[in-house]
C-alpha positions in Angstrom: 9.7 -9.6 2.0 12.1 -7.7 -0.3 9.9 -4.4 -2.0 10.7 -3.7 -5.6 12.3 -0.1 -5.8 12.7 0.8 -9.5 12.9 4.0 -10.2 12.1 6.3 -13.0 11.0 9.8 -14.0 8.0 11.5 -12.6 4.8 10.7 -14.8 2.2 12.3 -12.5 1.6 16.0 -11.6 2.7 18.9 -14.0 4.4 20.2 -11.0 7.6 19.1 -9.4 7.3 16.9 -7.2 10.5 16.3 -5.8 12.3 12.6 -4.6 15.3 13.1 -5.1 16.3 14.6 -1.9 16.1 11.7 -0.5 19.5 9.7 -1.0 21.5 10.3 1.7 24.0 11.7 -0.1 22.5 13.8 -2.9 22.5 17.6 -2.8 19.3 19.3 -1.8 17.2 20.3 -4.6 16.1 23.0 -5.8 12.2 23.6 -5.9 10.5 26.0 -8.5 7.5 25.3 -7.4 5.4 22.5 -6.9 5.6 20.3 -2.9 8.0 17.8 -1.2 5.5 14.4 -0.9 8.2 13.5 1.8 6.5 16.1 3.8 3.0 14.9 3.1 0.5 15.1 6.3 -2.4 12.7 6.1 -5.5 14.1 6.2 -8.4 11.7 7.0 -11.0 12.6 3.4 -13.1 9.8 4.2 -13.2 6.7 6.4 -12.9 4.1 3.4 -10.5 6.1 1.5 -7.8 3.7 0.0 -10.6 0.8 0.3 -11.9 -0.8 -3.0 -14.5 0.0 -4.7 -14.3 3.8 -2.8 -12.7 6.3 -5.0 -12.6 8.7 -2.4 -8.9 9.3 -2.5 -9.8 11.1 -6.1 -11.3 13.6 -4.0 -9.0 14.3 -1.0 -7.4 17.6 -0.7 -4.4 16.3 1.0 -3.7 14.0 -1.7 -1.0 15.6 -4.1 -1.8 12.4 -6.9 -5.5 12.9 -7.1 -5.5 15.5 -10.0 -2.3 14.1 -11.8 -2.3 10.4 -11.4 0.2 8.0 -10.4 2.7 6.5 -13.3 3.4 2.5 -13.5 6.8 3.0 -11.8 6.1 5.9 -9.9 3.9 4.3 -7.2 7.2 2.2 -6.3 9.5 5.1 -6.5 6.8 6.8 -3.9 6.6 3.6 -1.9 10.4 3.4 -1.5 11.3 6.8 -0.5 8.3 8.9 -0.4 6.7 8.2 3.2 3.7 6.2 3.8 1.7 8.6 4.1 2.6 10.0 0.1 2.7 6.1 -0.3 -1.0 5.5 0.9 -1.9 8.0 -1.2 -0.3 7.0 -4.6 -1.6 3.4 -4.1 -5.4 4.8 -3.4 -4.9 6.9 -6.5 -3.8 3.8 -8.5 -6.5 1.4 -7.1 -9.5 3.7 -7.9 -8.2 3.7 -11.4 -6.9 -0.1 -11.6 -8.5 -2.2 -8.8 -6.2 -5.0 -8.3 -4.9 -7.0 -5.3 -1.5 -5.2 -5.3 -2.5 -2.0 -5.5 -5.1 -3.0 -2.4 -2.5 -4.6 -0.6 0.7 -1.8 -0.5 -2.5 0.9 0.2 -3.2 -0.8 3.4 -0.1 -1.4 4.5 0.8 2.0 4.2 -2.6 3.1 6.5 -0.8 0.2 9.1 2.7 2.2 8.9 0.7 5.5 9.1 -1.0 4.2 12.1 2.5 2.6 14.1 4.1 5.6 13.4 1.2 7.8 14.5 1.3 9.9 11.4 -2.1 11.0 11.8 -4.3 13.5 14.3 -4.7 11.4 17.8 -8.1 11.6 17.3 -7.4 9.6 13.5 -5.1 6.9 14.6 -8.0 4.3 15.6 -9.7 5.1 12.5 -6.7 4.7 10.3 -5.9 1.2 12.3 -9.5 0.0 11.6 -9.0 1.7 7.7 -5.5 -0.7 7.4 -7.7 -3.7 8.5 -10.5 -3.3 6.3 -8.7 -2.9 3.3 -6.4 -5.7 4.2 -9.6 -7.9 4.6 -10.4 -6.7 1.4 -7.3 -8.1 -0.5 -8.5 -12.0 1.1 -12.3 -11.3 0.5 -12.5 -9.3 -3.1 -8.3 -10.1 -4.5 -8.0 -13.8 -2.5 -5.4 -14.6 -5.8 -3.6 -12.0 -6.5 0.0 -11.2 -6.8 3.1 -9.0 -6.3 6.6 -9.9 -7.3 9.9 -10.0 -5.7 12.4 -6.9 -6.2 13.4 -8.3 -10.1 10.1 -7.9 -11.0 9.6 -11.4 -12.1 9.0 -14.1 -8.8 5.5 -13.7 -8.2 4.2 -14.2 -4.4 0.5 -14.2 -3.0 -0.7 -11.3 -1.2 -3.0 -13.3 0.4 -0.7 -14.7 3.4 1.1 -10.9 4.3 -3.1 -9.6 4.1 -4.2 -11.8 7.1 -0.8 -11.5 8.9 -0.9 -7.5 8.5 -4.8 -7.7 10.1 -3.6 -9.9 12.9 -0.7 -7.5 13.7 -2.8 -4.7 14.0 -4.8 -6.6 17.1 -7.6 -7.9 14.7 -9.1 -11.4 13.5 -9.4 -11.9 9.7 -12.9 -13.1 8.7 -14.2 -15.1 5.4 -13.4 -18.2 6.5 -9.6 -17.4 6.0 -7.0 -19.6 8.0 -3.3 -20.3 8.4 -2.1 -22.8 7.7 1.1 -25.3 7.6 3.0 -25.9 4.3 5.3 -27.9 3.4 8.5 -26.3 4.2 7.3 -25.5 7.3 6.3 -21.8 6.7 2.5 -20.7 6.9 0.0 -19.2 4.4 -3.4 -18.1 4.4 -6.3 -20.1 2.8 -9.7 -19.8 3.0 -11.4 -23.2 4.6 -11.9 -25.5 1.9 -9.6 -24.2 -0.6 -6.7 -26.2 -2.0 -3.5 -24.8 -0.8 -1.8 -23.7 -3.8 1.8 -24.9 -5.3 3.6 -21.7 -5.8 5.8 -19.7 -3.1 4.8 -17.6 -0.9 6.5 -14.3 0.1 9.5 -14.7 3.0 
């Protein structure tokens, strides 16, 4: 599945919060104040942090976007170069102010890459695992239609299907009634039992 990437200026924190250092071949920047999100360490706030309807990310200390907010583009210039750990916490930020299915979605798959790449404390990681499953469940049981699009912004794709395969991959069973199951061009997406399987595409 192909992650839009647009980019654009920094619309959160009055302080600089720098990106840019993170093409391969741009000179280093220079910082007049303010933090590198690249650098980010995730600190564990609250158990259902980054899990709708808890706005407990608003609160975190370690979260650099809880004072400024997170800009419309922003949140995908953070999720393609920033980390996932400053990714988890621009998409918590953005889903206690706009609850929606994509915004659920990219915040627990960020706690799932935190969690592979052991980003946390030792003592954290099974938390954060049982965090990333949670809030993927929640995407099936509170967002079970909604949406992202492809990386021009306009093919839309159900989260639903990544949602239950991103639970399974982390050693769990989704619950709701929520299957897989055969379409037509021999892929696989998620429905809940007795729920027409819809027409549209689903992400590759």
């Amino acid at each position: 599945m192909t992650m839009r990437t647009t980019l654009s200026h920094w619309t959160g924190r009055a302080a600089l919060l720098s990106l840019g250092a993170l093409s391969a071949c741009a000179e280093p920047p220079e910082y007049v104040y303010g933090e590198r999100v690249t650098d980010l360490a995730f600190t564990l706030c609250d158990p259902e942090m980054g899990i709708h309807p808890s706005r407990a990310a608003l609160a975190c200390e370690g979260n650099p976007f809880a004072r400024g907010g997170v800009g419309a583009e922003t949140k995908w210039r953070v999720e393609s170069a920033g980390g996932p750990v400053a990714a988890f916490y621009a998409w918590a930020t953005v889903l206690a102010a706009e609850p929606t299915g994509e915004h659920q979605f990219y915040a627990a798959s960020n706690l799932a890459r935190i969690y592979r790449g052991a980003l946390a404390d030792q003592d954290d990681l099974e938390t954060v695992r049982e965090m990333a499953i949670t809030a993927f469940q929640t995407v099936l049981d509170t967002f079970p239609e909604s949406v992202s699009y492809d990386a021009t912004g306009t093919v839309a794709f159900r989260l639903a299907t990544p949602a239950y395969r991103g639970i399974v991959d982390l050693g769990a069973v989704p619950t709701g009634g929520w299957v897989l199951v055969a379409t037509a061009d021999a892929g696989e997406q998620a429905v809940r039992i007795g729920q027409t399987v819809p027409v549209e595409a689903e992400a590759p």
